[in-house]
C-alpha positions in Angstrom: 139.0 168.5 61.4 138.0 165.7 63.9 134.2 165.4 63.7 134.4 165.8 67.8 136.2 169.0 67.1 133.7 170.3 64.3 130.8 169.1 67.0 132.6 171.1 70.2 133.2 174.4 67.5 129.5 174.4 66.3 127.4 173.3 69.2 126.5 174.5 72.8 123.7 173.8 74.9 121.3 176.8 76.0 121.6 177.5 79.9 118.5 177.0 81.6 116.6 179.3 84.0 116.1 177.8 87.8 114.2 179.8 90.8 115.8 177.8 93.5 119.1 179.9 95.4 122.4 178.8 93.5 124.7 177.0 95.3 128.4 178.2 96.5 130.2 176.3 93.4 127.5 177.7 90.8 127.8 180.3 88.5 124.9 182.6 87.4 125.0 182.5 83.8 126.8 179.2 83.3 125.1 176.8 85.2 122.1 178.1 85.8 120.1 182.2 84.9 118.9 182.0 88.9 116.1 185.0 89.0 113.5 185.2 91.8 110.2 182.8 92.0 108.0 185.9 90.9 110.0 187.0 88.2 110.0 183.3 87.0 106.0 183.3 87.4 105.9 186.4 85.3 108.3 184.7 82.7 105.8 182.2 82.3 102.6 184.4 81.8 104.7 185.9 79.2 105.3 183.2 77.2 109.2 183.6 77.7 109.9 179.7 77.9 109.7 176.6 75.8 109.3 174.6 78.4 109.3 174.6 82.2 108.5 173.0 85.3 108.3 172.7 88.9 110.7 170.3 90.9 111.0 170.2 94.4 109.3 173.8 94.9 111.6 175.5 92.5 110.8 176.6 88.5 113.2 175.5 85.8 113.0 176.2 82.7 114.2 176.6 78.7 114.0 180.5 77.7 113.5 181.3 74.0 116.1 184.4 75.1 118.3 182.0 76.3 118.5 180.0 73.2 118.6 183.0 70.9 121.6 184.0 72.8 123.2 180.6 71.6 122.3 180.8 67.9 123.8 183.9 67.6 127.0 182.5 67.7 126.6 178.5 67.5 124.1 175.5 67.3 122.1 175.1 70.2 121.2 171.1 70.9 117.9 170.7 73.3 116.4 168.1 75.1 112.9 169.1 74.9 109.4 167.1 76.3 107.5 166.9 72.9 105.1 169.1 73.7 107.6 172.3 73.5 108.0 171.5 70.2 104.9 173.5 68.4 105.9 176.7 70.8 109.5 176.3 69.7 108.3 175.4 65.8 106.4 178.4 66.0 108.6 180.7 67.3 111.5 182.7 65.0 114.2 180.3 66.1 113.5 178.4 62.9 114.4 174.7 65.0 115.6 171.5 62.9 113.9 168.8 65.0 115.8 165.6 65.4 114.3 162.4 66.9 116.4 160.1 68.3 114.3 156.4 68.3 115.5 153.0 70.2 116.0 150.8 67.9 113.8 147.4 67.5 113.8 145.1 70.8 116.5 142.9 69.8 118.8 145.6 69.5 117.3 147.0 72.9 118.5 143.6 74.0 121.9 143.2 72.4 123.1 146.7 73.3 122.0 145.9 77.0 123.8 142.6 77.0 127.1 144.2 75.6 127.0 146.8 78.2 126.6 144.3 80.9 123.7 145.4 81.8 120.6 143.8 83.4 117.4 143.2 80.7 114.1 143.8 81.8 112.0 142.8 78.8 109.0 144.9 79.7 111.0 148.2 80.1 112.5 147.4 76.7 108.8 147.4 75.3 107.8 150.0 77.3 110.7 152.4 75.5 109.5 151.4 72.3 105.8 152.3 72.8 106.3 155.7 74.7 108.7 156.3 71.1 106.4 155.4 69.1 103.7 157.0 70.7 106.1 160.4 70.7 106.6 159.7 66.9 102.9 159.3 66.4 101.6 162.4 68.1 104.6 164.7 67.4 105.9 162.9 64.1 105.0 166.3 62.0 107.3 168.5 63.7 110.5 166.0 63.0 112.5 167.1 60.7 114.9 164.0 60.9 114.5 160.5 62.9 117.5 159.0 64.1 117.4 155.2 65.3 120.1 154.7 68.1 121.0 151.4 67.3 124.9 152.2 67.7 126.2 155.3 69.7 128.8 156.2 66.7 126.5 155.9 63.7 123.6 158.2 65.4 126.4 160.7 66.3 127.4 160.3 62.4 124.1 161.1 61.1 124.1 164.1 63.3 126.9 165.2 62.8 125.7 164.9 58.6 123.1 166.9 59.4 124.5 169.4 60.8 127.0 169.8 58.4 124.2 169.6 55.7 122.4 172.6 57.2 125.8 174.7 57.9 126.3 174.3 54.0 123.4 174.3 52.2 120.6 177.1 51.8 117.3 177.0 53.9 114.2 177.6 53.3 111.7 179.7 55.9 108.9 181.8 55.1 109.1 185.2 54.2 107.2 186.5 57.6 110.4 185.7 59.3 112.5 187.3 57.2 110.0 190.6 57.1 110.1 190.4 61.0 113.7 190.5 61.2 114.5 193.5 58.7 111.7 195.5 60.6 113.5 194.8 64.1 117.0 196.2 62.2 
């Protein structure tokens, strides 16, 4: 199997939940869960998201329910601000955390002057400090670091991963495992 193939099989991305009115080509469900401003407010009281925010007047957000219902039946690949990850690393979804890291600035350079694209040295640095910062603070709940030097190798070394975990046994604490055989 094509390691495209093996990625499209195993992994999905979680649908997010959104306040604002969906739009005529939207489906509820697929591109969006839309539910009402309140109910959204109440959500977050709850503790029912990983993350969320406000842009232009309307709530969106990452739902644990909405990843559960993704790891049921696949692999569910976030993009999460950093500091989701001690709710999600402390909720039963038992996450593997990749992060993916620029590489050094000569690469950052290189890889913008094969793309043809325009090199502002002081973005460059400013990449590389906000990762390393990210790495710094959050560097605990990584479970695997990924430097993006070359599109194909980082997909490669996820795709490994992923793989890895699919095959080999994991180990989680045995609260989770209690919690789960009282809620069957």
């Amino acid at each position: 199997m094509r390691c495209n193939e093996h990625f499209r099989k195993h992994v999905f991305l979680s649908v997010s939940d959104t306040s604002r009115p969906k739009r005529a080509d939207e489906v509820d469900g697929q591109d969006y869960h839309f539910i009402s401003r309140l109910q959204f407010e109440q959500d977050i009281l709850a503790r029912r998201f990983v993350e969320h925010g406000e842009y232009e007047k309307s709530y969106y957000g990452t739902s644990l329910e909405a990843i559960r219902s993704v790891v049921c039946e696949k692999i569910c690949v976030l993009n999460l601000h950093p500091q989701s990850l001690k709710i999600l690393k402390s909720s039963d979804l038992m996450p593997y955390v990749v992060f993916v890291a620029p590489p050094n600035l000569e690469k950052l350079k290189r890889w913008k002057i094969d793309h043809s694209e325009p090199i502002n040295e002081n973005e460059l640095r400013e990449i590389i400090e906000r990762a390393r910062e990210m790495e710094e603070r959050y560097g605990h709940y990584f479970d695997m670091v990924i430097i993006y030097s070359d599109p194909e190798r980082a997909y490669q070394q996820l795709l490994a991963s992923i793989q890895s975990l699919e095959r080999e046994p994991q180990w989680v604490p045995a609260m989770w495992l209690l919690g789960k055989a009282d809620t069957m």
